[in-house]
N, C-alpha and C positions, 0 to 999 in steps of 0.2 A: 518616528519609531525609536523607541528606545533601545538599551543594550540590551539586554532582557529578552526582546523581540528576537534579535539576533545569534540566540545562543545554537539553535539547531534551523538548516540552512536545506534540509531533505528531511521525507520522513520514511519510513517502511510500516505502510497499516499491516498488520494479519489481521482477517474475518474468518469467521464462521460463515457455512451460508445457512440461513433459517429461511423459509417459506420465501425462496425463491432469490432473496433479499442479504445486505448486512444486517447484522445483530443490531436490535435496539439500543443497546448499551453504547456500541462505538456512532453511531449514529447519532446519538443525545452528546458526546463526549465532541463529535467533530463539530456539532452546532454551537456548541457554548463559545467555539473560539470563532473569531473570522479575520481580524487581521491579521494575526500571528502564523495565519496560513499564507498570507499572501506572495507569489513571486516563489515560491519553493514548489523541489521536487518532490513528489510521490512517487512509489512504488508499492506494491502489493502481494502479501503471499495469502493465500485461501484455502481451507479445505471445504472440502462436504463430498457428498457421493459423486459431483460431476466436479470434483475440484473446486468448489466455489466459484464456479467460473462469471455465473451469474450476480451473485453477491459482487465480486468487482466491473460489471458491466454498469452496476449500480453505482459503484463509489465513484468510478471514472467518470461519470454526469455531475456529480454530486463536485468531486475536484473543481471540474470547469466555474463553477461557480464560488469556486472558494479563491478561483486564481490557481489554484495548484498546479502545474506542468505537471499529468501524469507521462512516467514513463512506459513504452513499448510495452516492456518485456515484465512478466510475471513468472508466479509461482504458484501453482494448482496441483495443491497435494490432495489426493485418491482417498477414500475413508479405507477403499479395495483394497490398495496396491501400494498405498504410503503408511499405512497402518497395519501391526499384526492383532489381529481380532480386536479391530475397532478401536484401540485402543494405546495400544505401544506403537510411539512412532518409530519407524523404520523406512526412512526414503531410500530411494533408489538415489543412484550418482548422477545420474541426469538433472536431480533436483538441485543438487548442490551445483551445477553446473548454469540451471537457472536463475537460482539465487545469485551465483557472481554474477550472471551478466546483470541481474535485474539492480545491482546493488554498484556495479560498474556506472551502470546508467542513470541510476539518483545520483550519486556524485558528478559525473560530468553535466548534468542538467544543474543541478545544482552550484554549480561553477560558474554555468553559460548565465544564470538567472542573477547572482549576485550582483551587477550594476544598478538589475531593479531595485535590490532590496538597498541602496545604498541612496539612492536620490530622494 
């Protein structure tokens, strides 16, 4: 593995969720790569009307097979409740409180995983 390989050691996707699923787009963009995922953290922030909750139930399978360690804890913003008409994002502090832990957690995975990425 090159140095190249090494420059980002976790990642944080955000998705849409579309028809149940992530977006085409990041989906075509995670397949192009495979080793450069390998042995590194994931983390995930989503919207759609149920949070994208589903679109990441999707990527978290999708990881396993990339190697990615995803982490626990996510971020499922509301189209409802994290947006003002659909539109202007406006989270709650709760959100922000998700996001550090979920961002807490790619870092110390990403910590714990570095011997892999080093052998």
């Amino acid at each position: 593995m090159g140095e190249q390989d090494r420059v980002f050691d976790g990642f944080v996707m955000v998705t849409p969720e579309y028809n149940h699923s992530t977006s085409g787009a990041l989906k075509n963009a995670i397949d192009f790569l495979y080793a450069e995922w390998n042995n590194k953290a994931v983390g995930f922030v989503s919207y759609g009307s149920l949070g994208g909750a589903r679109a990441v139930e999707h990527l978290r399978l999708i990881a396993g097979e990339l190697q990615l360690a995803d982490v626990r804890s996510q971020v499922a913003l509301s189209l409802f409740t994290d947006f003002e008409n659909f539109s202007v994002f406006k989270p709650g502090q709760f959100q922000r409180d998700a996001l550090d832990t979920t961002l807490d957690q790619v870092v110390a995975w990403s910590r714990a995983l570095a011997p892999l990425r080093t052998s």
